[in-house]
C-alpha positions in Angstrom: 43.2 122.0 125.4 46.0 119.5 126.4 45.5 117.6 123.0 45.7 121.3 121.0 49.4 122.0 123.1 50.3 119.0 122.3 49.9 119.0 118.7 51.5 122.5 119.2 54.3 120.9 120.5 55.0 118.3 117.3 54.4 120.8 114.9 57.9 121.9 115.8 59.5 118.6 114.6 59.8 118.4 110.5 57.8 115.5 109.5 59.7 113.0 107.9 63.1 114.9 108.4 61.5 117.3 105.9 61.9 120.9 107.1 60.6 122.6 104.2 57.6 121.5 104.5 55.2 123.7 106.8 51.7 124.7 107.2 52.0 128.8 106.4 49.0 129.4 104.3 47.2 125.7 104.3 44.0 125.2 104.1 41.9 122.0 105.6 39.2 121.9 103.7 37.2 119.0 105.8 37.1 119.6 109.6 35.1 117.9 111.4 35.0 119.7 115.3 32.9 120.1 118.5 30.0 121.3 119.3 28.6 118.6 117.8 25.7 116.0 118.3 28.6 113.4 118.6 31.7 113.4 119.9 34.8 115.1 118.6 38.1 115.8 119.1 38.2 119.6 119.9 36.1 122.3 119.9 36.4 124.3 116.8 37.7 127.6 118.2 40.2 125.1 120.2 40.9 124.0 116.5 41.1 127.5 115.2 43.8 128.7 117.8 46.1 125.8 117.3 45.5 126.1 113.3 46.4 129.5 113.7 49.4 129.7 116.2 50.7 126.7 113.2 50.7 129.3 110.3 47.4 127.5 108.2 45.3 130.1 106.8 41.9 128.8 107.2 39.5 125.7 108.1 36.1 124.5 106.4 34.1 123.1 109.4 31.9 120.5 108.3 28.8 118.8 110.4 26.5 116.3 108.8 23.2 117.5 110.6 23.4 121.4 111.1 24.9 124.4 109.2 28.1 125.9 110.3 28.2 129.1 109.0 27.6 130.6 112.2 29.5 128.6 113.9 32.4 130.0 111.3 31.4 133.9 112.4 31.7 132.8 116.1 35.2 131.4 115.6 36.2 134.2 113.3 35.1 137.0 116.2 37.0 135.1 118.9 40.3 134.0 116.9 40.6 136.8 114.3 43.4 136.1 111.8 42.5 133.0 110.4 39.9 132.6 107.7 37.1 130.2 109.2 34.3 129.3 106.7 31.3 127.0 107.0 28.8 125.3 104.9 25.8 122.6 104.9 25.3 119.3 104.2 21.9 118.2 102.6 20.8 115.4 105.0 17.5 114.7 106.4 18.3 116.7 109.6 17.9 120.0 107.2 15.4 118.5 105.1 17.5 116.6 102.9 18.1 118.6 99.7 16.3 121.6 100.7 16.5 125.1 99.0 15.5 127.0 101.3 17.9 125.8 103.6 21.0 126.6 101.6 19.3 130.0 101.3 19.2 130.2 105.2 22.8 129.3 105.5 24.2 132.3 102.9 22.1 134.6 104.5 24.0 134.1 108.0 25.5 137.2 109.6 29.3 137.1 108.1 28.3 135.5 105.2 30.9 132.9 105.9 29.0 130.2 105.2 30.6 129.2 101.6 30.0 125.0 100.8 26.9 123.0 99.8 27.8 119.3 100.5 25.5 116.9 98.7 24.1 114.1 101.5 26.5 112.5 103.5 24.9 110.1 106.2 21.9 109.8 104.5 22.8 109.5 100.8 21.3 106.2 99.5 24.9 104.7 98.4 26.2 105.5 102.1 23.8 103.9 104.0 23.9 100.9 100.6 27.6 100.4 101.3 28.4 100.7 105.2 25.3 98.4 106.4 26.4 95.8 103.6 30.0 95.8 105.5 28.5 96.7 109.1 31.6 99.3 109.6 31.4 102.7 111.3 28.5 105.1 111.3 26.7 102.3 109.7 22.2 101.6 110.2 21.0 98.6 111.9 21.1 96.1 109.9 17.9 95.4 107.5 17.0 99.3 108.3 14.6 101.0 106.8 15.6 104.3 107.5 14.6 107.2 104.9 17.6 108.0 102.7 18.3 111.3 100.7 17.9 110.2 97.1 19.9 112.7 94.0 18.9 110.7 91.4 16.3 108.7 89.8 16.5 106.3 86.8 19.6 107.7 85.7 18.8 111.1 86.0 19.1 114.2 88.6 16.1 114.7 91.0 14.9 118.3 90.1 15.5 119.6 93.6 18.9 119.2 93.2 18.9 121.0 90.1 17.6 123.2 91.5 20.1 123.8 94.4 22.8 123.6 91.6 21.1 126.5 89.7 21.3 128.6 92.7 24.8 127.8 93.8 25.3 128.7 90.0 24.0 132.5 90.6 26.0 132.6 93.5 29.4 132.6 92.3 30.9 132.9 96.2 29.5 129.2 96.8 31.4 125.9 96.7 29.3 122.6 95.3 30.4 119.3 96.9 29.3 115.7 96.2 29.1 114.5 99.5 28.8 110.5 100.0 26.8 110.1 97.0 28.1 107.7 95.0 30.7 108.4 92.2 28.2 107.8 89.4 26.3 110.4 91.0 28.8 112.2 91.8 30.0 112.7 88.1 26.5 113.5 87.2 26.7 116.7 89.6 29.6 117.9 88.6 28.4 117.8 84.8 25.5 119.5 85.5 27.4 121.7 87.7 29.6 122.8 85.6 26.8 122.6 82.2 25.1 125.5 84.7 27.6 127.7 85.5 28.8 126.4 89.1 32.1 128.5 90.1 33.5 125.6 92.4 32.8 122.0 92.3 34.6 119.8 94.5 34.5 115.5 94.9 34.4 115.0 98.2 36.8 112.3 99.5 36.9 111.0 96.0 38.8 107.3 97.7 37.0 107.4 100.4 34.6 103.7 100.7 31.7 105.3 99.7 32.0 107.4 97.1 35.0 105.2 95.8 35.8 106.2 92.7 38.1 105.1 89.6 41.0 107.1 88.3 39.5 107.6 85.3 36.2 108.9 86.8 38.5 111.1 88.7 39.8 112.5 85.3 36.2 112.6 83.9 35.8 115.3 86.8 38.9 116.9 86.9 38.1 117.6 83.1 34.8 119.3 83.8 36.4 121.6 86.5 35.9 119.7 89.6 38.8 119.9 92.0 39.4 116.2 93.6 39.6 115.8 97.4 41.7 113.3 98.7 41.5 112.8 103.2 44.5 111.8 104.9 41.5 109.7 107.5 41.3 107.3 104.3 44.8 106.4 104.9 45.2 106.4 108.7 43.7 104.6 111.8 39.9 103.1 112.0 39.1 104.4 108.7 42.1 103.4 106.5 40.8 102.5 103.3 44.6 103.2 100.8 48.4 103.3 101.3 50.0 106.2 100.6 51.3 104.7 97.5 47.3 104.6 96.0 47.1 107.9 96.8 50.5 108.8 94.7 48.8 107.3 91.8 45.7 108.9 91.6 47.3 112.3 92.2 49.7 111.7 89.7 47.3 110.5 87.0 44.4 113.0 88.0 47.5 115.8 87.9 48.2 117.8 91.1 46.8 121.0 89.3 43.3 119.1 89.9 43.7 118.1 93.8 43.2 119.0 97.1 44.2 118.0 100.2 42.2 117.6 103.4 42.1 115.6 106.6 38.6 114.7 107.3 39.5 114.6 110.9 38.0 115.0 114.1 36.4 111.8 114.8 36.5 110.7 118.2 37.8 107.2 116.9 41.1 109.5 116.2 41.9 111.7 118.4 45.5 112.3 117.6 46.8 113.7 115.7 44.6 116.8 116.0 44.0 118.7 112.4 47.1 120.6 111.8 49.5 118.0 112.8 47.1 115.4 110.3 47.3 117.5 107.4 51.5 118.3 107.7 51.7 114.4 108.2 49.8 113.7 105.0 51.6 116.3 103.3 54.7 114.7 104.6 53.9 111.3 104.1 53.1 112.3 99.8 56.6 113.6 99.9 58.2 110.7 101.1 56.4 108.9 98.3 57.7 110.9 95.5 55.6 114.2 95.3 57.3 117.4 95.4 56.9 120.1 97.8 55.8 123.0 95.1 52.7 120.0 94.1 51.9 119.1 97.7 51.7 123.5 99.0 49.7 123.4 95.4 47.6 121.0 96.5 47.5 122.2 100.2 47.5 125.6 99.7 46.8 126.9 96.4 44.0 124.6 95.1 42.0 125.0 98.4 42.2 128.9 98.3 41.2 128.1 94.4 38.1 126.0 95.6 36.8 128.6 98.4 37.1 131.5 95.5 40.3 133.0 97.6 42.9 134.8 96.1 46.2 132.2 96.8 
């Protein structure tokens, strides 16, 4: 708890001198929190009581080996008033892309779990990329590991058609890419959105792994894919762009067409905590130019947008 009052306590001082700026009605779409398999920062009702006592109106809690949709209906019965949702990612520990598994997790009491991520930790292109530069979260080296494969010669396995023609009769769901990478990724969102799929969002479209171009960016934004960009891809052990990189891309993508999200949680960076990331990255895009009605549009509105909530 001291990390969450101490947050509490900087939340009071405008970032960057900018007092109208402020987390009433944010949303962080990409929160990684405890309990976990690995370490993190804070627990997520911990996360949920700070978020709250901040003004943000909700949290996506994200974990790469279990659902957390009823993890979300715990925190939602012991902090009421903030809207906690939860999701599953498609790695190995589920049964990589597995059906019946994403049917599991909508059927949780609540029915609060909302996203689908596409494998994370396990996607073929992650493990590709972060054992070729031995960084964080990387295999051994030389591993042979099983990976969660999307695609084949070019073309969409058929499990994960079908998992997009389900999220595509269930109009409450939110498709994500995950860490797949962004050739893949644009080949989900066009079959996502060629199917009927409500929500699509790239997931940490910068980020090392997915990595992609501004114009694939567009590609997606154009097929009606909101792109995420994580203030952890700017900050600390993971910082991958300057603020400025991020500028572009939101300016050339079009702030109608972005959300953003901290990805935090990691043990690696404990501090800030959540809130206090995401009004720092909201900040920090002022500073470079953005206004404040894009950045709450991109905080605020898009994310609501993305989770089928009325803004």
């Amino acid at each position: 708890m001291s990390w969450a009052w101490a947050c509490l306590f900087l939340l009071a001082v405008p970032v960057h001198g900018q007092a109208d700026l402020n987390l009433n009605g944010a949303i962080d779409t990409r929160v990684h929190s405890g309990p976990d398999s690995v370490e993190r920062s804070i627990d997520a009702d911990d996360l949920a009581r700070l978020a709250k006592k901040t003004g943000m109106r909700g949290l996506v809690l994200k974990n790469h080996w279990e659902s957390t949709a009823a993890l979300a209906y715990m925190v939602r019965k012991e902090v009421p008033g903030i809207e906690v949702f939860g999701g599953i990612v498609l790695d190995r520990s589920v049964g990589g892309i597995n059906l019946e598994a994403v049917k599991r997790m909508t059927m949780m009491k609540g029915g609060w779990g909302r996203v689908v991520w596409m494998p994370t930790f396990d996607s073929e292109a992650f493990v590709k990329k972060l054992d070729a530069r031995g960084l964080p979260y990387s295999k051994a080296p030389g591993s042979t590991v099983t990976t969660v494969p999307v695609s084949r010669d070019g073309r969409l396995l058929p499990e994960v058609l079908e998992v997009i023609d389900f999220i595509a009769q269930n109009h409450q769901l939110v498709l994500e890419t995950g860490h797949i990478s962004a050739e893949e990724g644009l080949m989900v969102v066009h079959e996502a959105h060629r199917r009927g799929v409500t929500h699509i969002v790239v997931t940490g479209a910068n980020d090392i792994v997915v990595d992609m171009t501004i114009p694939q960016m567009q590609q997606a934004a154009r097929e009606g894919a909101f792109i995420e960009f994580d203030y952890s891809n700017s900050f600390g052990i993971e910082q991958q762009h300057t603020m400025g990189e991020f500028v572009d891309a939101i300016r050339k993508v079009g702030p109608q067409s972005c959300i953003l999200a901290t990805n935090f949680g990691s043990a690696r960076n404990k501090s800030p905590l959540h809130p206090q990331a995401l009004l720092n990255f909201m900040g920090a895009l002022h500073k470079e130019g953005i206004s404040v009605a894009d950045v709450n549009l991109m905080a605020k509105t898009n994310p609501a947008l993305a989770l089928g909530l009325t803004p």
